[in-house]
GULUM-833888 format. One line per 4 residues: their letters; for each residue x, y, z of C-alpha. Coordinates in nm, 2 decimals. Each point is the difference from the previous one (the first is absolute). Layout:
BEGIN
A = X/Y/Z  ...
***
This chain:
BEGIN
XXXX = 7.50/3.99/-18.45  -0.04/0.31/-0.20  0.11/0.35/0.11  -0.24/0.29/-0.07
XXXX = 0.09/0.22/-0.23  0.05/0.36/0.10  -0.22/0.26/-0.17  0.20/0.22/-0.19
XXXX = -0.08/0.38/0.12  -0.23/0.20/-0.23  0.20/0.33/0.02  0.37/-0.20/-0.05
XXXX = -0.21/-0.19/-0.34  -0.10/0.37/-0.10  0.35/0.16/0.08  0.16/-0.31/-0.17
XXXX = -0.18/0.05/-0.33  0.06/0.38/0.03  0.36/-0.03/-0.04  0.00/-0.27/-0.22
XXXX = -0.21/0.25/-0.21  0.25/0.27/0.06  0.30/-0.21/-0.09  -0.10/-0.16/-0.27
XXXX = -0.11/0.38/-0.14  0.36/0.15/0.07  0.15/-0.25/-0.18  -0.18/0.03/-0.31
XXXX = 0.02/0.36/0.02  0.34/-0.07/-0.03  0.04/-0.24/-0.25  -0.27/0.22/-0.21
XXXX = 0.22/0.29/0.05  0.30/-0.15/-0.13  -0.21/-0.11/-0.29  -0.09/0.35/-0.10
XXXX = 0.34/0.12/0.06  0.18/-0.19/-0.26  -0.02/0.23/-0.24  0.24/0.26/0.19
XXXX = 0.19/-0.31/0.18  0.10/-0.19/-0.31  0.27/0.24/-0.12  0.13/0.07/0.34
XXXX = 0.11/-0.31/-0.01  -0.01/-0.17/-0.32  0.09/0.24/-0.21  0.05/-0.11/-0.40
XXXX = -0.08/0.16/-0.36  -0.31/-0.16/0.02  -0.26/0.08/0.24  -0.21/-0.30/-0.03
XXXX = 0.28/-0.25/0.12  0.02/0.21/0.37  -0.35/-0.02/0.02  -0.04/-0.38/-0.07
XXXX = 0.34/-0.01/0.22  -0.20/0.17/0.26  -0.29/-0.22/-0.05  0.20/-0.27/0.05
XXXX = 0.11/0.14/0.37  -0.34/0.04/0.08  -0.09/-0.37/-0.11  0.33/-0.10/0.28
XXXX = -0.24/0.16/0.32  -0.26/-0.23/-0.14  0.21/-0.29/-0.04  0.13/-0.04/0.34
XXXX = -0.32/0.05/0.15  -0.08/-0.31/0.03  0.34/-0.07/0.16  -0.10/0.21/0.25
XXXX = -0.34/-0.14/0.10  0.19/-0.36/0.03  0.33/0.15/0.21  -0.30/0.23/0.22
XXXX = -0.20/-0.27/0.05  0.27/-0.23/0.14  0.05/0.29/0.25  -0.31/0.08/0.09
XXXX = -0.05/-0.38/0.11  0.28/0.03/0.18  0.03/0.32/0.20  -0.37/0.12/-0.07
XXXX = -0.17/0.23/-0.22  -0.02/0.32/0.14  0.43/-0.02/-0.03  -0.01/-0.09/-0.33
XXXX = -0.22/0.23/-0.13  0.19/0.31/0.23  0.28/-0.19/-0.20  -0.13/0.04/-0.35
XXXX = -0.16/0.35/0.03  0.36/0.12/0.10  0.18/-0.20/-0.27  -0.27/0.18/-0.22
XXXX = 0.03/0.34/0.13  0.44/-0.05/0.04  -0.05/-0.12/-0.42  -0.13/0.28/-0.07
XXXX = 0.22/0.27/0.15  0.29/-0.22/-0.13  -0.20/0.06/-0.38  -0.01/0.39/0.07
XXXX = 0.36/0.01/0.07  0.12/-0.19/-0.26  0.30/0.19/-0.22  -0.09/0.03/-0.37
XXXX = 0.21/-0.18/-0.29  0.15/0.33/-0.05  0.21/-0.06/0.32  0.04/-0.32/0.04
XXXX = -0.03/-0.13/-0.33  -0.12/-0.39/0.01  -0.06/-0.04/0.33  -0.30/0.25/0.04
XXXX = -0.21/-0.24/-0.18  0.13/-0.31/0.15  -0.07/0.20/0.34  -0.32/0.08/-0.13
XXXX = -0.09/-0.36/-0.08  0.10/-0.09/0.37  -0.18/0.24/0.17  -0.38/-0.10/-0.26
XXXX = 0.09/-0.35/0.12  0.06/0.06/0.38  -0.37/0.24/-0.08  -0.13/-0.34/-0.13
XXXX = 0.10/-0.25/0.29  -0.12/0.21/0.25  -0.32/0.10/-0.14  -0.07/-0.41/-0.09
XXXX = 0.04/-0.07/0.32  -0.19/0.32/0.15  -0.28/-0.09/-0.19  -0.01/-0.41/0.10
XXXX = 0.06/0.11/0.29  -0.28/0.25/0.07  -0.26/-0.20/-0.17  0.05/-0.28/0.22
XXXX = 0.05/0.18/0.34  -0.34/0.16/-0.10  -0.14/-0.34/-0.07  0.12/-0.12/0.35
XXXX = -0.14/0.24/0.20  -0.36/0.04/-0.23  -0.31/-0.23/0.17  -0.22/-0.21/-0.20
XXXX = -0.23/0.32/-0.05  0.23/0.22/-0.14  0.21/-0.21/-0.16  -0.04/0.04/-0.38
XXXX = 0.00/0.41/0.05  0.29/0.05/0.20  0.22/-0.23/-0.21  -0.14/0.17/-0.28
XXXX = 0.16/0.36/0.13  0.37/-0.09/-0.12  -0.02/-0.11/-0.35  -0.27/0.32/-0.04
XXXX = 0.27/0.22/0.19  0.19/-0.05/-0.38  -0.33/0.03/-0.20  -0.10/0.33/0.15
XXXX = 0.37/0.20/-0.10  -0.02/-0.18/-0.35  -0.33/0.13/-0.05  0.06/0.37/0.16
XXXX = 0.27/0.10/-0.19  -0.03/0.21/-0.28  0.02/-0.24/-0.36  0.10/0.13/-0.33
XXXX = -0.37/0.00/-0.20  0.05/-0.19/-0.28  -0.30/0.18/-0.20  0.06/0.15/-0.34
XX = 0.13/0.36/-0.04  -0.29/0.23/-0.12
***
């Protein structure tokens, strides 16, 4: 005998997809930030005679948050399974948001020699596992509470929370000088 399924609530689908929205738009603010920050970051803390290598160094740091991501989305979704989505997500936005403060209180290679880039390695990584698993995480909570109707739109809202702060930020032009 079948069970009937239980309508998800209209206003929990739309408050669902809001935050995913919102979430998934934090975090790339943050990883976008970071990205246009390497310029001043690279020789706090990879300082050389050549400029170029603490840039690709810092690249390189930035490609670690993106690397573990997926980590993140596997570990997340495990949990959410497990104790529920709404935890892990309050779990993930608060690894996110604890990453980050971590990032902003980093000590430069001027005090700590080595380890401020090690450090600052740790902390992109931690950034990545918890935004992998915030953004899993939020896509499928906002699938599970969407209806047939409104399906497609509302899980639509967290991948275009990331699209909306990549294209809202101010780009370099690329046009020729006059």
């Amino acid at each position: 005998m079948n069970s009937p399924e239980i309508a998800p609530s209209p206003s929990v689908a739309r408050r669902a997809s809001l935050a995913g929205f919102f979430g998934t738009a934090v975090e790339a603010y943050d990883f976008m930030v970071f990205t246009f920050l390497i310029a001043y970051l690279s020789p706090l803390f990879f300082p050389s005679d050549n400029p170029a290598a603490g840039v690709l160094s810092s690249l390189a740091v930035l490609g670690t948050g993106f690397l573990a991501r997926p980590i993140g989305g596997i570990v997340f979704g495990r949990i959410g399974d497990r104790y529920g989505r709404r935890f892990a997500l309050i779990v993930t936005i608060s690894g996110m948001g604890g990453a980050t403060i971590l990032m902003g209180l980093l000590p430069t290679h001027a005090t700590v020699g080595i380890m401020a880039p090690v450090l600052l390695v740790l902390t992109r990584m931690l950034q990545g596992f918890f935004a992998g698993g915030e953004q899993m995480g939020s896509a499928t909570f906002v699938a599970e509470h969407a209806s047939a109707k409104n399906y497609g739109i509302l899980s639509a809202m967290t991948p275009v929370g990331f699209a909306s702060v990549a294209l809202s930020l101010p780009w370099p032009s690329h046009s020729p000088p006059p």
